[in-house]
N, C-alpha and C positions, 0 to 999 in steps of 0.2 A: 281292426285286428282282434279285439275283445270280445266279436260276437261273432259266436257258432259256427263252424264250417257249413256249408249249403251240403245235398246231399249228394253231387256231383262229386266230390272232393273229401266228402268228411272222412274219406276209409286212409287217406292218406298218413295222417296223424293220427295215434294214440296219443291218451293227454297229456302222458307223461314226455312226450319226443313233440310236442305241440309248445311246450312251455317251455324247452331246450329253443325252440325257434323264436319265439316270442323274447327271451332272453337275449337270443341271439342279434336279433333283430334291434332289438334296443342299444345295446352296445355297439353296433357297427352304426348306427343311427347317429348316437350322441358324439363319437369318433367324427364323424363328416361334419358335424354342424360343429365342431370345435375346430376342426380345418381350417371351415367356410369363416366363423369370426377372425380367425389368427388370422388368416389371409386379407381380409377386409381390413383388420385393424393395421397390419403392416401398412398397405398400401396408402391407404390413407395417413397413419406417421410421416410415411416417404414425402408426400406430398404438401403436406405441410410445414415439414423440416428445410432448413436450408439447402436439401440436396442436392434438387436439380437447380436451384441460384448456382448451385459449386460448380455441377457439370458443366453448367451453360459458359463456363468461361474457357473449355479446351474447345476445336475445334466439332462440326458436325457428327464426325463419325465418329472421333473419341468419344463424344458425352455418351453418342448412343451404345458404345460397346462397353462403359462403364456402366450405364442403366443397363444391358441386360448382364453383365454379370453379377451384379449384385443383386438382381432382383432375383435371378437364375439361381443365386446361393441362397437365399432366404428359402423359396421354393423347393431346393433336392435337399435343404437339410428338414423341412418342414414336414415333407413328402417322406420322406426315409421315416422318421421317428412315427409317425402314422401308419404307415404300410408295417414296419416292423413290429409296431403295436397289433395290427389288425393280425400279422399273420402266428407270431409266433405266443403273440398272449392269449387275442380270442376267438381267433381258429384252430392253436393250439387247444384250448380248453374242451372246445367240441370235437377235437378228433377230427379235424376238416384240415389239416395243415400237413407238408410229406417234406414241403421246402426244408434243405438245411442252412444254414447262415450264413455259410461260405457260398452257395447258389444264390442267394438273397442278392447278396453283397455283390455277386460277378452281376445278374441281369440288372441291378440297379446301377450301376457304371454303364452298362450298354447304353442303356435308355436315356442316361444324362445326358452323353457323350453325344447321342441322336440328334434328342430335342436342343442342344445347345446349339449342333450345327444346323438345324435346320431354322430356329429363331434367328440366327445370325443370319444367314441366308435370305428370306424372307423380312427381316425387318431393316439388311439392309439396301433391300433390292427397290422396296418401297419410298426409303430413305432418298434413294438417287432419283426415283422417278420426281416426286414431291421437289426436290433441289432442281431437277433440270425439264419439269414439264413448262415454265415459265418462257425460254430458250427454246425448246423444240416446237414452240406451236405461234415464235414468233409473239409474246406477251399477248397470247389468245386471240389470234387476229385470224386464225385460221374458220371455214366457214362448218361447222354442223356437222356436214358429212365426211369432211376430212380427219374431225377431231374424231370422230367416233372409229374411225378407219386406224386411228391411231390408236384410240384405247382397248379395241379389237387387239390388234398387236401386240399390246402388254397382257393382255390375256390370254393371248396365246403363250406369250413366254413365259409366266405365270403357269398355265397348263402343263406344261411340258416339265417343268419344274415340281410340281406336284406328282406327276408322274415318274419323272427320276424318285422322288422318294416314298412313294408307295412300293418301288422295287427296293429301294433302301431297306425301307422298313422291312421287308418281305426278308431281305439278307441277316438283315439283327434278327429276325424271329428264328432262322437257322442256327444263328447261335446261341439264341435261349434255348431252342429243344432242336433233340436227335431226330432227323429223319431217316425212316428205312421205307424200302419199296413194301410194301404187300406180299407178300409168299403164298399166302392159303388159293390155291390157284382156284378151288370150288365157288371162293366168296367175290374170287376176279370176275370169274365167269358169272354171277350172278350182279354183281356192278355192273355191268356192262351191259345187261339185259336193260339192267336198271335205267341207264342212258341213252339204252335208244330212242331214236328221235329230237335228243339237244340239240341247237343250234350250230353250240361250238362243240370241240373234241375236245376233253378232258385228257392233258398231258401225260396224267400220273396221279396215281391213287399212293401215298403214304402213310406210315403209322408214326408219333410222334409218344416221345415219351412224358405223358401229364403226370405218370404215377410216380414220378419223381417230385413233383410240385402239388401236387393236389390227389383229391378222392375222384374229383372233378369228372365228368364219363360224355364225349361229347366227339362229334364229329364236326367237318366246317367245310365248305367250298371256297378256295381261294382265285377270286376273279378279277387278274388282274390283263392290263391293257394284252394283246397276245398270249395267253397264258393261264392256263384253268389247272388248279388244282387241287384235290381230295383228300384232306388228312384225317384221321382217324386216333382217337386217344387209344394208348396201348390199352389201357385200365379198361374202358369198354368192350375192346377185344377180348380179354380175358374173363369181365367180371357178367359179360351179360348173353341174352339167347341169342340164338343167329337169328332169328326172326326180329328181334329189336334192333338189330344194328342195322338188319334190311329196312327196315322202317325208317331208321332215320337216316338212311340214304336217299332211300325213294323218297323222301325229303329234300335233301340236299338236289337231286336232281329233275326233281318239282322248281326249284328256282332258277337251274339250267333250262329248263323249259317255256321260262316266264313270257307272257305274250303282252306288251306295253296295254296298261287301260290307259283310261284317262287322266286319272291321277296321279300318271305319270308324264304326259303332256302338260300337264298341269305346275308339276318343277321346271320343266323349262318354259313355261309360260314365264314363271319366279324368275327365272334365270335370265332370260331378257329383259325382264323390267330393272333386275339389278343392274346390267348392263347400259340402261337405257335412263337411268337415276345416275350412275357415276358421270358419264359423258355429259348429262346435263350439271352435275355439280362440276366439272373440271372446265363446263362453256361457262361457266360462273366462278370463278376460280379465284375473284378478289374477294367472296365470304368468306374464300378456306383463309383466305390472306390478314384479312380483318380479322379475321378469330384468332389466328395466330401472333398477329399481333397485339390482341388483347390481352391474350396468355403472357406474351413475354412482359410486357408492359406489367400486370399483376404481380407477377411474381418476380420484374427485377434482371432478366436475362439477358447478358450477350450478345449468344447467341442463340438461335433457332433450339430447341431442346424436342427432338421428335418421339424419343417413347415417351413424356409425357403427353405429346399432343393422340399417340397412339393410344394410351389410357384414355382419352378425355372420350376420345372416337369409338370404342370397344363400351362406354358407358350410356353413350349416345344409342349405340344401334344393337345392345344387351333386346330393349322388348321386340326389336326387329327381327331379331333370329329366333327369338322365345315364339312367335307366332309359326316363323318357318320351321322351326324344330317339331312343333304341336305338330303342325301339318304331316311332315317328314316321318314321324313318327304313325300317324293313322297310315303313309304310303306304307312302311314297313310291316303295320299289322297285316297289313289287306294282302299282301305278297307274301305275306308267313300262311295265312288260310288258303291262299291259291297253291303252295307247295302241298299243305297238308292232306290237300284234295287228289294230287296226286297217289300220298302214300294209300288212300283208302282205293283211288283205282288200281295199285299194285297189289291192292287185299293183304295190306298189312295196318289196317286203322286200330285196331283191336290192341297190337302190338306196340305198335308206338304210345296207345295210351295205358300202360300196361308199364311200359319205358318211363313214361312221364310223372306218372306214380311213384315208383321209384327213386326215381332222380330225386324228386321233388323233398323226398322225405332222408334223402341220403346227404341234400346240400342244404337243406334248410329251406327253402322257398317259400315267398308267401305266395300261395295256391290262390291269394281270391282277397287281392287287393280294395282299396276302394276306387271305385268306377271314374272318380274325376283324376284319382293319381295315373289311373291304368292309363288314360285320355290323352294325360299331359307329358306324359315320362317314359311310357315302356313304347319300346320300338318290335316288342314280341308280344302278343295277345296274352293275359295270365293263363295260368293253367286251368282252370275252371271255363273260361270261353273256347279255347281250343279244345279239350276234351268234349264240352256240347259239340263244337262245331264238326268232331269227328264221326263224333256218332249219328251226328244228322246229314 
């Protein structure tokens, strides 16, 4: 970050609005890695404290919904004091902050209120399979292709459950921001040019109000199962050209138009060997039992104590998904160039990079990461590779 912009990017930043970012940058940095310890160090206290010994003496399902509430209050009071840091001290200081504290305050109840019911939901649907997969498969006598027929199953109900709350989600996001239809019937008309030839029909083009919460200037396509839709930040509507907002539509529906490569046969290649690893660990199902009993045995329990066995498992298969993530993240780059190729065939590349400039220097951004962070972490190309790639 201390050396030179390249000369793609350098017009972005003046030195003086360069060193507002680098500042900026720092402090929202040291914020996350003071998170990241307090978090670590909780967990680890919890775990070495008599806690789950205590839990492990109410029944299954109590220990587990005393572990997550308390683990849940540690988290939204951790969570709050951070986020309220970030927003009202040092996004407040750069003029990046529109939230007021009573908004604060409502959409952080939502989200709690969310993520409570959906961890309870989930950890303890997992809960019951684990207690009663011993029973249903006949103490594993079952042959290979039956067990897998079975874990198919719970996948499926798994699925379908993930799916309830991505429309969930969808609902809380309605009540964090207003949505209004579209009026400017000129910009309808030219959305819709925008779209022809998408696979699916886009339901509903909306404008959502960001310029209550942010400077923030951004459009989104929201694609969910049955269900496509286009929202649009007021504040862009207002603050930018009609040719940028074309631009980053004809974006938006550059990924409406996404045609599968390889690497994306390639997640669900991921996806069946996932599939194809649990079935073989549940036709082996007295190592998850031996491990379990080694835990309780260590540490003195009861009974059964499953969110810690769920930590021990989230520890375990942390570099597992750190690889899938990597991956996941190059599929997302290569799908953000494949939209962006669009915008340049709708002759608005000029525009958008024109848009990108702007943004970039109105929200902070860093324009031109380093190469192995861009690699590991961003699921969007920086703005220095997409600008090349626009103009080439």
């Amino acid at each position: 970050m201390k050396k030179p912009l390249n000369d793609v990017v350098k017009d972005i930043y003046d030195e003086g609005r360069y060193k507002q970012f680098m500042d900026y940058e720092k402090q929202c940095r040291t914020l996350s890695l003071l998170q990241l310890i307090l978090e670590a160090l909780f967990t680890c206290s919890m775990v070495c404290s008599p806690f789950f010994e205590w839990v492990s003496q109410f029944s299954v399902y109590q220990s587990l919904l005393i572990s997550i509430v308390v683990f849940m209050i540690w988290d939204a009071a951790l969570s709050f004091i951070m986020q309220y840091y970030k927003t009202f001290v040092i996004e407040e200081r750069f003029g990046m902050n529109k939230m007021t504290k009573r908004k604060f305050n409502h959409e952080f109840l939502i989200d709690l209120v969310f993520s409570f019911i959906m961890s309870v939901t989930f950890y303890f649907l997992f809960t019951y399979i684990l207690e009663n997969i011993t029973y249903w498969t006949h103490a594993f006598q079952l042959s290979f292709y039956k067990l897998m027929g079975m874990i198919l199953g719970i996948g499926i109900l798994i699925l379908c459950l993930v799916f309830i709350f991505v429309y969930l989600s969808f609902y809380v996001m309605t009540k964090q921001y207003t949505f209004t239809s579209l009026e400017n019937t000129e910009l309808l008309d030219d959305i819709h040019k925008l779209l022809t030839g998408c696979k699916k029909k886009v339901k509903s083009i909306k404008v959502y109000d960001e310029s209550r919460r942010s400077n923030s200037k951004n459009a989104f396509v929201l694609k969910l199962p049955f269900f496509r839709m286009i929202g649009i930040a007021d504040n862009f509507l207002n603050e930018n050209s009609y040719n940028e907002l074309l631009g980053v539509l004809a974006h938006e529906a550059g990924h409406l138009k996404h045609k599968r490569k390889w690497y994306n046969h390639v997640m669900y290649f991921i996806i069946l060997v996932l599939i194809l690893f649990i079935v073989f660990i549940f036709y082996h199902f007295q190592w998850i039992q031996m491990s379990m009993e080694y835990i309780n045995q260590s540490f003195g329990f009861v009974n059964n104590v499953y969110y810690l066995y769920f930590i021990v498992i989230d520890m375990l298969i942390e570099p597992i998904l750190f690889l899938v993530s990597v991956f996941h993240n190059y599929v997302s780059r290569q799908e953000e160039y494949e939209a962006d190729r669009n915008v340049v065939q709708e002759g608005y590349g000029k525009d958008l990079i024109a848009l990108f400039k702007k943004l970039s220097r109105d929200e902070l951004v860093d324009v031109n990461p380093h190469p192995f962070i861009e690699f590991i972490e961003y699921d969007h190309p920086s703005i220095t590779h997409r600008i090349l790639a626009l103009l080439n």
